[in-house]
C-alpha positions as CSV (number, residue, x, y, z in Angstrom):
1,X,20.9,-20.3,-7.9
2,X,19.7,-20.5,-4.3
3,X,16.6,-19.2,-3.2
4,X,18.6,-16.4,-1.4
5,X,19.8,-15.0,-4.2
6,X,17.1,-15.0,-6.2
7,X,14.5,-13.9,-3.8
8,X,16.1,-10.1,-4.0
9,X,16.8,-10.1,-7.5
10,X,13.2,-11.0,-8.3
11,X,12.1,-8.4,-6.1
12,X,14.3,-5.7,-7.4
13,X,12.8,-6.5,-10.6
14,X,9.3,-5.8,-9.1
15,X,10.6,-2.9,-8.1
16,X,11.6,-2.0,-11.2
17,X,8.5,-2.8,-13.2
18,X,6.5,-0.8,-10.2
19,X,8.3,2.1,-11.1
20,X,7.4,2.1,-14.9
21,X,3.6,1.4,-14.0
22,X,3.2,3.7,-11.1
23,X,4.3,6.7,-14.1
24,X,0.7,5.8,-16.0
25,X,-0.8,4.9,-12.6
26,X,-0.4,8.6,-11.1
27,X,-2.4,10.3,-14.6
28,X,-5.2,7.9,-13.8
29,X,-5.7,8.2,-10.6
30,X,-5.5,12.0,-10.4
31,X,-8.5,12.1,-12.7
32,X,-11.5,13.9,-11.8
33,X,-13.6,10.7,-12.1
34,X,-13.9,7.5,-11.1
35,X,-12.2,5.0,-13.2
36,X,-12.1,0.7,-13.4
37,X,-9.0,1.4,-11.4
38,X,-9.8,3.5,-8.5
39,X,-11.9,0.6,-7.2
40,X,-8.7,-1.1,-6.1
41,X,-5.8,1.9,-6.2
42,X,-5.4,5.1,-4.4
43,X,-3.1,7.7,-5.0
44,X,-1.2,9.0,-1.5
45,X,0.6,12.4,-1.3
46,X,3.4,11.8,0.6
47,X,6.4,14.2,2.2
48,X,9.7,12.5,2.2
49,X,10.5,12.6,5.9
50,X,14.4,13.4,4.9
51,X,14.4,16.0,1.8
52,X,10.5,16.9,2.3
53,X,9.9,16.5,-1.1
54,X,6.5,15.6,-2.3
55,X,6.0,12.3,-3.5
56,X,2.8,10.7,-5.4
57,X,3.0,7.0,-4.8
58,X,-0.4,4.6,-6.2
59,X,-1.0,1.5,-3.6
60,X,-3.7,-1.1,-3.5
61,X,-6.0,-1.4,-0.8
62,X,-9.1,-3.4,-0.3
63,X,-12.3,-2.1,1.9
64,X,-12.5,-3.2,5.3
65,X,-15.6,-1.5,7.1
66,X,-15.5,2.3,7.1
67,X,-11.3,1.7,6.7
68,X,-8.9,0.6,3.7
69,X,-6.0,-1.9,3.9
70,X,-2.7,-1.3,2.3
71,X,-0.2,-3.7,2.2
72,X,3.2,-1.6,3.0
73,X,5.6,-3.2,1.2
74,X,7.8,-0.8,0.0
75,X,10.1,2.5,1.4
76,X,6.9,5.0,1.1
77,X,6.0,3.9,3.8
78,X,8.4,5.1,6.0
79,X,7.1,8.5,5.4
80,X,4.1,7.8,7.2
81,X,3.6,8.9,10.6
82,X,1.0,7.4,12.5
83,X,-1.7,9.8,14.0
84,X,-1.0,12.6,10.9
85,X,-3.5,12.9,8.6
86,X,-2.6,12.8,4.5
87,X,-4.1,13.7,1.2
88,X,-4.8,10.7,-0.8
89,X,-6.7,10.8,-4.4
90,X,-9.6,8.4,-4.2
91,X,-12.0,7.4,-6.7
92,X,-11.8,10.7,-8.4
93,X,-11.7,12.6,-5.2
94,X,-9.3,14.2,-2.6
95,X,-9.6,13.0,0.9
96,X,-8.2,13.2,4.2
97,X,-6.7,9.8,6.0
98,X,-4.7,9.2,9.1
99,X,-2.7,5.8,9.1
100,X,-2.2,3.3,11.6
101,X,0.8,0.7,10.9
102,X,-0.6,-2.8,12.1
103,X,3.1,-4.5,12.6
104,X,1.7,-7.3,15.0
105,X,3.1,-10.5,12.7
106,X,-0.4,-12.3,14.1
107,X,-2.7,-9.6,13.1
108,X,-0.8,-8.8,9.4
109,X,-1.2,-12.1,8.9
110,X,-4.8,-12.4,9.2
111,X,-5.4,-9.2,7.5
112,X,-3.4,-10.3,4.3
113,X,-5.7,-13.7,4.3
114,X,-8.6,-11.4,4.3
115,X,-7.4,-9.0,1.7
116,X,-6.7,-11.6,-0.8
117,X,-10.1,-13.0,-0.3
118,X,-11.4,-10.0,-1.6
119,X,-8.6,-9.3,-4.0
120,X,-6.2,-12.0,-4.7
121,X,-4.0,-9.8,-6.6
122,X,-2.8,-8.3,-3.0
123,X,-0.6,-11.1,-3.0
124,X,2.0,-9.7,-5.8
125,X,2.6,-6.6,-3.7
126,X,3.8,-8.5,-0.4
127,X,5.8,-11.3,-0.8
128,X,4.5,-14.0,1.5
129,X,2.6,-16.9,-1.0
130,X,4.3,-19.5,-1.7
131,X,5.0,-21.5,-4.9
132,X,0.7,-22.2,-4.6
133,X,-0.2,-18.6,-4.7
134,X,-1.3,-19.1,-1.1
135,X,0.1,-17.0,2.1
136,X,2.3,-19.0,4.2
137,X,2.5,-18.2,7.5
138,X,6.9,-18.6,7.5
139,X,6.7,-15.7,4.6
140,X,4.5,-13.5,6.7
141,X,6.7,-13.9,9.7
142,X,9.7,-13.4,7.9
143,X,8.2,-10.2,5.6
144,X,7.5,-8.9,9.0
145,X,10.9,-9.2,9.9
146,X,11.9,-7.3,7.1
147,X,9.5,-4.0,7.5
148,X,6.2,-5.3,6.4
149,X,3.3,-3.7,7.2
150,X,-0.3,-3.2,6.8
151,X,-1.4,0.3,6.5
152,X,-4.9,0.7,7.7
153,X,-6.6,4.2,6.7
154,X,-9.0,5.9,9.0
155,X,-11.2,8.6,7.5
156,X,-11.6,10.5,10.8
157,X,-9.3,13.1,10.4
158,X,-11.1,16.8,10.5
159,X,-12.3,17.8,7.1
160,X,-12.0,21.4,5.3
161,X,-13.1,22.7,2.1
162,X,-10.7,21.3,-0.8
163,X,-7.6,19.8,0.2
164,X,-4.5,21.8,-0.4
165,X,-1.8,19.5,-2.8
């Protein structure tokens, strides 16, 4: 099997498996507390930007100063739009966040080296390491290529009472 071939079935099997965890995921993270997972996972409410529908998709993300990193792997990401604030669920509570999409191949790449110094598990939801479990620098590139992004969340977006869902 070439490395071709397999590289998409692997990840359609990620896929996959995401789907049956994210079902758990979404109970535990809408919680009114904080839980061993909302240290590492958010919950975004997200409007499909073709049927409007509401979506509830759990990512990781790691701190980075007063923002969070995401690595934007997958198709919810396309329902971002940069500069519009969302709701996400985090640790137990419902904020407001504006994304940016960092898409620079150079600047995603040094953001995924930091985030998986601080969580090494980042590395299974983007799919630039290499046979070491270390980020290569032709993966990142090529992930990029592909749609890869880094989501950075900026909590400045103006706040009011509780958040509508």
């Amino acid at each position: 099997m070439t490395q071709s071939s397999a590289g998409p079935r692997r990840l359609a099997r990620q896929a996959r498996l995401m789907n049956l965890v994210n079902v758990p995921m979404r109970f535990l993270l809408r919680l009114p507390i904080t839980t061993p997972l909302s240290g590492q996972l958010m919950l975004l409410h997200l409007t499909g930007r073709k049927t409007g529908k509401t979506y509830l998709q759990p990512v990781s993300f790691v701190r980075d100063g007063d923002t969070l990193l995401t690595p934007g792997g997958g198709r919810w990401k396309l329902n971002l739009r940069e500069g519009e604030c969302i709701h996400l669920r985090l640790g137990g509570r419902d904020r407001l966040a504006r994304p940016q999409l960092i898409r620079h191949v150079d600047e995603v790449d040094v953001l995924l080296r930091k985030m998986a110094a601080l969580n090494p598990r980042i590395t299974s939801f983007a799919p630039v390491a290499g046979p070491g479990g270390q980020i290569e620098r032709n993966r990142v590139e090529e992930a990029v290529r592909y749609g890869f992004a880094i989501v950075r969340w900026h909590f400045d977006c103006p706040t009011y009472g509780s958040v509508a869902k």
